[in-house]
DOBA-614728 format. One record per residue: residue in one letter; x, y, z of N, C-alpha, C, O, CB in turn. Coordinates in steps of 0.2 Angstrom, whole numbers, padded with zeros to 4 digits, always signed. Glycine has a CB too. Layout:
N
AXYZXYZXYZXYZXYZ...
//
This chain:
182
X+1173-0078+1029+1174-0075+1035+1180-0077+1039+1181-0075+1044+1167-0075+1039X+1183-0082+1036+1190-0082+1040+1194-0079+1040+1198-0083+1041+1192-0086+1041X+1196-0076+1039+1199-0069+1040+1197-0063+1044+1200-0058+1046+1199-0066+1034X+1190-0066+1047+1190-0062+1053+1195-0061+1060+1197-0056+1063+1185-0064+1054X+1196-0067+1062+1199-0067+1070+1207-0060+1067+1208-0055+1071+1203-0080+1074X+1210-0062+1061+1217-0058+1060+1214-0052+1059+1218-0048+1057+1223-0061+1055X+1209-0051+1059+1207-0043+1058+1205-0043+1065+1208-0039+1068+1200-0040+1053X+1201-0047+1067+1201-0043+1076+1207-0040+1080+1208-0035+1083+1199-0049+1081X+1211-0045+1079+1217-0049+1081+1223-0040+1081+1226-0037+1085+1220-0057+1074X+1222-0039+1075+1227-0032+1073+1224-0027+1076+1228-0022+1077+1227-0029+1065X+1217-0026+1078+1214-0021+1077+1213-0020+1086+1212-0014+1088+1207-0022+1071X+1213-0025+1091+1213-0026+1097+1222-0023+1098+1223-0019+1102+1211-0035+1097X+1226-0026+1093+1233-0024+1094+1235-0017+1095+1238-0013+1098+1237-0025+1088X+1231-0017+1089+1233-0009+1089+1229-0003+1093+1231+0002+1093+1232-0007+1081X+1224-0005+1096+1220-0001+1102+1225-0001+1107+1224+0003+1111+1213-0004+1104X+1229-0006+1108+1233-0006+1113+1240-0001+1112+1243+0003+1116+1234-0013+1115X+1240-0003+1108+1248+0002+1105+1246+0008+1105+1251+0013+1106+1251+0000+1098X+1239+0010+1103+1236+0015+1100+1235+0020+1107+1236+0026+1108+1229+0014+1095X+1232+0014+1115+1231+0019+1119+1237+0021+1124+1237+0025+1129+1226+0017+1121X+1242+0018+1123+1250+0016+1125+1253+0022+1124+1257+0026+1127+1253+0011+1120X+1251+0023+1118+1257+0027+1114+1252+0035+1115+1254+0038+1110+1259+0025+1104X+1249+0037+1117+1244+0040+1116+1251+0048+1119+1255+0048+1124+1237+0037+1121X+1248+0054+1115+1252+0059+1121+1249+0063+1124+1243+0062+1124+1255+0064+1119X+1252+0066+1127+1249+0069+1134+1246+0075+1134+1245+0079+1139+1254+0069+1139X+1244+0077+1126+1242+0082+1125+1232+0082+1124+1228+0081+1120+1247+0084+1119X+1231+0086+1133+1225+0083+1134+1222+0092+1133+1218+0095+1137+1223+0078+1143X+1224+0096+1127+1220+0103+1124+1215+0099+1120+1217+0094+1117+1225+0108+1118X+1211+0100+1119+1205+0099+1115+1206+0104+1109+1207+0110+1110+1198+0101+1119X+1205+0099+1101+1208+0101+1097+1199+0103+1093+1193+0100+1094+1214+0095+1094X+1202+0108+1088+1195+0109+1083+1197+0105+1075+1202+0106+1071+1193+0119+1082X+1191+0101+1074+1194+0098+1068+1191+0103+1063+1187+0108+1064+1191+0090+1067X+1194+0101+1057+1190+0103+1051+1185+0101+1049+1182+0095+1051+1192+0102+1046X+1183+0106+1045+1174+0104+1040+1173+0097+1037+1168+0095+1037+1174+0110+1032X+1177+0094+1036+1178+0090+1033+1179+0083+1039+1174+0080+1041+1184+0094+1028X+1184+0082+1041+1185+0079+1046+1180+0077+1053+1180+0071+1056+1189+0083+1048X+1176+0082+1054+1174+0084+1058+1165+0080+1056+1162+0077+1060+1176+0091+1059X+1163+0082+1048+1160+0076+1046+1160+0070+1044+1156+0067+1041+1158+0077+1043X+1166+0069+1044+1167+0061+1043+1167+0057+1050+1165+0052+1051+1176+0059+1038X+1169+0061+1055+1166+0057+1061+1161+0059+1063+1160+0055+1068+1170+0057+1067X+1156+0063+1063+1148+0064+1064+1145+0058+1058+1140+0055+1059+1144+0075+1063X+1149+0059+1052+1145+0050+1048+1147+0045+1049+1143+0041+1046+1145+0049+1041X+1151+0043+1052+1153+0037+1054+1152+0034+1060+1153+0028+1060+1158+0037+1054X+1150+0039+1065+1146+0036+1071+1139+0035+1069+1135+0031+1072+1147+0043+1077X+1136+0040+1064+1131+0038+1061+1129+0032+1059+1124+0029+1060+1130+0041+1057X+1135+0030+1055+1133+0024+1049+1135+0018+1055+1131+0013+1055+1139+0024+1039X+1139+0018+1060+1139+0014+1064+1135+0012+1071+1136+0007+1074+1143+0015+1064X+1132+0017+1072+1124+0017+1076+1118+0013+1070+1116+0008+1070+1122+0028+1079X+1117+0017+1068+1113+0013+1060+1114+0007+1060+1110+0003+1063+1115+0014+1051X+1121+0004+1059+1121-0001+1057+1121-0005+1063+1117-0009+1062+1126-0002+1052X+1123-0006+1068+1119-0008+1075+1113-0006+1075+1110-0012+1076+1122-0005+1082X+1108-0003+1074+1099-0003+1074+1097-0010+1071+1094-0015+1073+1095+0003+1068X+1099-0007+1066+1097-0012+1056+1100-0020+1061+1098-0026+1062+1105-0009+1043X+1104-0018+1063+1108-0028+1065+1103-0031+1069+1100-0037+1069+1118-0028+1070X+1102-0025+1076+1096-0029+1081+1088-0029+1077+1083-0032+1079+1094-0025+1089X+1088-0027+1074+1082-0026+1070+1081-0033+1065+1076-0036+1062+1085-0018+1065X+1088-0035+1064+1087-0042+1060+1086-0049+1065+1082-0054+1066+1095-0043+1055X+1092-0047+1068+1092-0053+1075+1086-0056+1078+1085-0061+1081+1094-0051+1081X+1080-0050+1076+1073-0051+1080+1069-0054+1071+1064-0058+1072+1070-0040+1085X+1070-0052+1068+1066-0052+1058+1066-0057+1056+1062-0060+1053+1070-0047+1050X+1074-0060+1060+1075-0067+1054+1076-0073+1057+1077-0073+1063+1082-0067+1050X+1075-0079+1055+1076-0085+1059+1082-0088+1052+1083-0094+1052+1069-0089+1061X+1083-0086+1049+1089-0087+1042+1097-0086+1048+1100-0081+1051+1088-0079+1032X+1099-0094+1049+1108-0093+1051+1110-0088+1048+1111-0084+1052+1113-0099+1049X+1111-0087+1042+1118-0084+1039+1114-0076+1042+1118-0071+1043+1120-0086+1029X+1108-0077+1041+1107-0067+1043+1109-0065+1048+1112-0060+1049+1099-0065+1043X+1106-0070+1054+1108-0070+1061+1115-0069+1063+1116-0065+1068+1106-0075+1064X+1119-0073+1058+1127-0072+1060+1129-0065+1059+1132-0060+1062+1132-0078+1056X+1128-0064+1051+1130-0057+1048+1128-0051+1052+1132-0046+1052+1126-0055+1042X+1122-0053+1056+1120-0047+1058+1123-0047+1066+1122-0041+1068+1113-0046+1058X+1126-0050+1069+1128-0051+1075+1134-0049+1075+1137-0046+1080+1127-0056+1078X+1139-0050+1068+1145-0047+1067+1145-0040+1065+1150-0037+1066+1149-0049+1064X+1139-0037+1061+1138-0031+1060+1137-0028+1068+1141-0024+1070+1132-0030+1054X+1133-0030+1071+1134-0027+1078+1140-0027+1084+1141-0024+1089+1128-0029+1081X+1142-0032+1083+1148-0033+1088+1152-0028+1084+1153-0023+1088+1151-0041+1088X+1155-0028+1077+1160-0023+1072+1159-0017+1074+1164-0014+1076+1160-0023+1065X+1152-0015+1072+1151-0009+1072+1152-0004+1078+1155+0001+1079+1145-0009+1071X+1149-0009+1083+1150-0006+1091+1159-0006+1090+1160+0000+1089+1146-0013+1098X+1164-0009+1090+1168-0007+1091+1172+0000+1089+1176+0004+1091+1169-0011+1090X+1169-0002+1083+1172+0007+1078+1168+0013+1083+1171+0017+1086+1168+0007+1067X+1163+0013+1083+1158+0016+1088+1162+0018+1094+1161+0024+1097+1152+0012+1091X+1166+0012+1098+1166+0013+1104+1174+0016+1103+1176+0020+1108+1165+0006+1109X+1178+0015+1099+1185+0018+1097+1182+0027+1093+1186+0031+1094+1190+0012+1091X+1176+0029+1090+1176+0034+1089+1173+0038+1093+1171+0044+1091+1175+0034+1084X+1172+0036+1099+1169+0040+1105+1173+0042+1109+1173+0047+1112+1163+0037+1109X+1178+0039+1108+1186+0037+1113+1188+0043+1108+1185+0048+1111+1193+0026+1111X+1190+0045+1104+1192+0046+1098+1190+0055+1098+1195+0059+1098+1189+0041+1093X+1185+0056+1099+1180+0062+1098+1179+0066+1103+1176+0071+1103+1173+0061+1095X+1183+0064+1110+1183+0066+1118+1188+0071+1115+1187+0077+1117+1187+0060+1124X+1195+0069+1111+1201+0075+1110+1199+0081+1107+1204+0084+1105+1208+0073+1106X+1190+0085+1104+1190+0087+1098+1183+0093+1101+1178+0090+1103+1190+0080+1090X+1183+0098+1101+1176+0101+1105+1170+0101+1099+1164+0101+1100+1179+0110+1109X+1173+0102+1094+1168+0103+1090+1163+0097+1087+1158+0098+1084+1172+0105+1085X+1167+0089+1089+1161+0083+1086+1154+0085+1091+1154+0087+1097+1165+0073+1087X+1149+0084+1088+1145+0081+1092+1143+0074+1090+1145+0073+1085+1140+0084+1095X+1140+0069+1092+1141+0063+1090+1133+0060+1091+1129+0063+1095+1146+0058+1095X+1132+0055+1088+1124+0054+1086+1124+0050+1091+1130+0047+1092+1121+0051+1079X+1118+0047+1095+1116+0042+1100+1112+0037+1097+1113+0031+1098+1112+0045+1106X+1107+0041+1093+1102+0039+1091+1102+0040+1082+1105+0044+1079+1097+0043+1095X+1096+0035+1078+1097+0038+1071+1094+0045+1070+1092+0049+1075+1092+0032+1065X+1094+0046+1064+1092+0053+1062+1087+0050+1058+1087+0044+1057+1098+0059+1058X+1082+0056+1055+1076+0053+1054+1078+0046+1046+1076+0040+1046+1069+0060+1053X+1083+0049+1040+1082+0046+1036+1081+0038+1037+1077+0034+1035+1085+0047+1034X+1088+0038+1042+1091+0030+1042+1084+0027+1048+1083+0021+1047+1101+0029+1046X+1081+0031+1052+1076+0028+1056+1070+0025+1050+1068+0019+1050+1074+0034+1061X+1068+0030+1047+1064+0026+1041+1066+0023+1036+1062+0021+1031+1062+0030+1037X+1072+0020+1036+1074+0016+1031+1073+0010+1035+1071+0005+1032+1081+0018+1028X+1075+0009+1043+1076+0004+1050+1066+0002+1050+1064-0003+1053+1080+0010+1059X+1064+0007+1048+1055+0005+1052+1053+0005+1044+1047+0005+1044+1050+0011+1058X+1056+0005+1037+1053+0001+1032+1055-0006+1033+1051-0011+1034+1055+0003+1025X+1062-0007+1033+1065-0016+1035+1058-0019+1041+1055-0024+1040+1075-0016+1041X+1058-0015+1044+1054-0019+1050+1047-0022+1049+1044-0025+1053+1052-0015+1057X+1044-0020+1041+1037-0020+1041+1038-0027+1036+1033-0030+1034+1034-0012+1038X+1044-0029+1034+1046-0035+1030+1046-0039+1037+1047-0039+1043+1054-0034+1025X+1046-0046+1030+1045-0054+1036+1047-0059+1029+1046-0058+1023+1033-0056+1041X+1050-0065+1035+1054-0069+1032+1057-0069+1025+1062-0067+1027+1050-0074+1031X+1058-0070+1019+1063-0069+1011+1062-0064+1010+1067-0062+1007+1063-0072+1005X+1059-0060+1011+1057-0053+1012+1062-0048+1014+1066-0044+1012+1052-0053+1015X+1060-0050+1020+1066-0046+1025+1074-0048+1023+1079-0044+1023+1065-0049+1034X+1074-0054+1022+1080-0057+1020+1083-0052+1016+1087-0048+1018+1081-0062+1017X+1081-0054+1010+1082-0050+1004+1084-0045+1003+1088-0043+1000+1079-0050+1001X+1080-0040+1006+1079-0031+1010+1084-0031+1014+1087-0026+1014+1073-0028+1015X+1086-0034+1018+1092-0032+1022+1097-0033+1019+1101-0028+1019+1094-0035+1029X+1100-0041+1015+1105-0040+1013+1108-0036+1009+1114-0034+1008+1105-0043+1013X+1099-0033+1004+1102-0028+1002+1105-0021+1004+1110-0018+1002+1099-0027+0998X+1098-0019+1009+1101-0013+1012+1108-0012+1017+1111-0007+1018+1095-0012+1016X+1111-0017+1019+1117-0018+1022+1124-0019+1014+1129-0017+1016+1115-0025+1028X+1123-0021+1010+1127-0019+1007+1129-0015+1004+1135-0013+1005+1127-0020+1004X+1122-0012+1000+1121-0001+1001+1125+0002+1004+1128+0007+1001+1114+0002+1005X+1124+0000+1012+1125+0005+1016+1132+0005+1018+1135+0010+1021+1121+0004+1021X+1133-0002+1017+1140-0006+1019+1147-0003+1014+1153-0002+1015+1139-0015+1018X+1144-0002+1006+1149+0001+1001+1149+0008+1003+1155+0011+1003+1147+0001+0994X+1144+0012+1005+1144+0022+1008+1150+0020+1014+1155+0023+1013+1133+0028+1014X+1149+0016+1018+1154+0017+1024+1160+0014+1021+1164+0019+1022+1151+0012+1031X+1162+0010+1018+1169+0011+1015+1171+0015+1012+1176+0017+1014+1170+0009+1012X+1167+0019+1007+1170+0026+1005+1171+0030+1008+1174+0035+1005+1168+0029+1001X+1170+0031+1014+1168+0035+1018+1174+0035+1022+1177+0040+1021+1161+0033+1020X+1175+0030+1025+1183+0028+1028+1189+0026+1023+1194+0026+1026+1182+0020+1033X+1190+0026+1017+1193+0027+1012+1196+0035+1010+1202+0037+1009+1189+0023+1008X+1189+0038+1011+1190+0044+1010+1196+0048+1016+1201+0052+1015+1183+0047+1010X+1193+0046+1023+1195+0047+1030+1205+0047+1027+1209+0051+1026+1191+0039+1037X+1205+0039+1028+1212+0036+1029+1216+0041+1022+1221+0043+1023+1212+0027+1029X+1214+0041+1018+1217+0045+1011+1220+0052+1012+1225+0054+1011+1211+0045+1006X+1213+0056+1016+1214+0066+1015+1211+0068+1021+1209+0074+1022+1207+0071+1008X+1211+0062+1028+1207+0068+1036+1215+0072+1034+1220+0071+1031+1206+0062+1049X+1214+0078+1038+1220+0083+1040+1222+0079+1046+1228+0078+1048+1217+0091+1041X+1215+0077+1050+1220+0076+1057+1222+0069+1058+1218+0064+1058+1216+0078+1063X+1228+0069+1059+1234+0061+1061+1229+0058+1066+1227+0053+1063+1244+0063+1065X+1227+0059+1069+1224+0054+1077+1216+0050+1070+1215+0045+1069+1219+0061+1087X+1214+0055+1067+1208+0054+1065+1209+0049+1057+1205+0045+1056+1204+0062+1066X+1216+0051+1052+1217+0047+1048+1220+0040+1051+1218+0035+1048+1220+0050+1044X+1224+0040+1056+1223+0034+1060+1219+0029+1059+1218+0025+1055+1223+0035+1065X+1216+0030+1065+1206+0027+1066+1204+0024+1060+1202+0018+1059+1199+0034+1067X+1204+0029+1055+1199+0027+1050+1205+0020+1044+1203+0016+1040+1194+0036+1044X+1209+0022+1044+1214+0018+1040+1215+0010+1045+1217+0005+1043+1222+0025+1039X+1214+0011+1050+1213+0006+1054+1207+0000+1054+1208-0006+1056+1211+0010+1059X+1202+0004+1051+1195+0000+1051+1192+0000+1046+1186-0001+1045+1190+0002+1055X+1198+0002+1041+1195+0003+1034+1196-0005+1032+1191-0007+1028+1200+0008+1029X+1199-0010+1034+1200-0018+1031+1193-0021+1035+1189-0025+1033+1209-0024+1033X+1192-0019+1041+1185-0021+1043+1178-0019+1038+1174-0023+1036+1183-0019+1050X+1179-0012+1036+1173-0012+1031+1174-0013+1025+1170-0011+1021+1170-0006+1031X+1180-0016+1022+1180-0017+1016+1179-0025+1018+1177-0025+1012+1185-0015+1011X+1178-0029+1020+1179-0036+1021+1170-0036+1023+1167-0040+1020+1186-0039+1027X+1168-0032+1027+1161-0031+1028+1157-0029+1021+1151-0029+1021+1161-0025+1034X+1160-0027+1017+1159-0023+1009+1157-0033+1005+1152-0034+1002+1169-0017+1005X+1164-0037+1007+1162-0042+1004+1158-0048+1006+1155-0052+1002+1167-0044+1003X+1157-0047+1012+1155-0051+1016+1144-0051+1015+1139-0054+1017+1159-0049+1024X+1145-0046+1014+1138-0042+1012+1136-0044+1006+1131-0048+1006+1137-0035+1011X+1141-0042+1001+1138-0045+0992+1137-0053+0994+1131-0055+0993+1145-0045+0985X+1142-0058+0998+1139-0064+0999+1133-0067+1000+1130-0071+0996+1140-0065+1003X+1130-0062+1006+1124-0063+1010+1119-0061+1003+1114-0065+1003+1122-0057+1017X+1120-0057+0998+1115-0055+0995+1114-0059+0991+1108-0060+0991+1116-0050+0993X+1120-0062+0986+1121-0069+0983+1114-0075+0987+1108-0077+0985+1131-0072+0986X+1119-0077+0994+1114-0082+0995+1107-0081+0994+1104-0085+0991+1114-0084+1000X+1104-0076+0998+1097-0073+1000+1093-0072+0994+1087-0073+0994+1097-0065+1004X+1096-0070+0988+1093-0067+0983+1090-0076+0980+1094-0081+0979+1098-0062+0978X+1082-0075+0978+1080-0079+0975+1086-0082+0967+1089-0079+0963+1073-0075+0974X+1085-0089+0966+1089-0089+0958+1084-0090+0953+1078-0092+0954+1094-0097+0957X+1086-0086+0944+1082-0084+0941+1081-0092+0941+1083-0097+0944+1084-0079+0935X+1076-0090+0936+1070-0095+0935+1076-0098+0928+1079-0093+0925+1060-0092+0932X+1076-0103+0926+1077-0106+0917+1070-0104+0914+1064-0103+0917+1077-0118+0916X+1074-0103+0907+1071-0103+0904+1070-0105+0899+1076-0105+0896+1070-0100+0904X+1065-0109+0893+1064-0115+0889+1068-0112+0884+1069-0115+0878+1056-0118+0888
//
């Protein structure tokens, strides 16, 4: 995880430059089909993944879970708070507050887990979830139509891939080691 602060570091930069440079063109634009779901799932998968994070903070008394999950919520909130920034220019997003039922039932299976248990279940479920949200912003930064919105995601795409690795870690440690065998 050291390589975090120079990912903050760029990404703090470039919010500034980003709201700097901003133009003055305050029409409210209609995105595509396409587009237009990649930021209603990405506010998704980033609301989720703030749930599942306080959801751990409260599950686990494991350091490394507690930390993971405190940068899964601090990260997340930020992409969240740049794609609400983001979805003001566009009449057509609307944007999730809350989960929708899957990910809520996936958030109140984790909750019914306790101690290695839970461990283990989150770090898997946050890797899972953590690889969909990279493709997902990979996709964005590669084919959005719209320049403001491939921006964004090409932006925050090295946080969710570094969040991609930083997961398999957690999973590494958390997961029981096989047994020998004679």
């Amino acid at each position: 995880m050291k390589t975090r602060p120079l990912i903050w570091a760029a990404i703090c930069l470039s919010c500034v430059i980003g709201t700097a440079c901003e133009d003055d063109d305050n029409e409210l634009r209609t995105l595509s089909g396409n587009d237009q779901a990649f930021v209603e799932e990405a506010a998704m998968a980033s609301v989720t993944s703030q749930k599942v994070a306080e959801l751990a903070t409260t599950n686990t008394t494991d350091a490394d879970v507690q930390t993971f999950a405190q940068n899964m919520f601090y990260e997340h909130g930020l992409a969240l708070h740049d794609l609400r920034q983001l979805a003001k220019n566009y009449n057509n997003v609307d944007l999730p507050t809350d989960l929708d039922s899957v990910n809520r039932e996936a958030k109140d299976t984790l909750g019914t887990l306790t101690g290695s248990d839970f461990n283990i279940a989150y770090a898997r479920y946050v890797l899972e979830s953590n690889q969909k949200i990279k493709t997902l912003y990979e996709n964005a930064a590669n084919s959005a139509s719209d320049a403001r919105l491939k921006e964004f995601a090409a932006k925050y795409l090295s946080m969710m891939t570094q969040n991609v690795q930083d997961a398999d870690s957690l999973v590494r440690m958390m997961e029981p080691e096989p047994e020998p065998t004679d």
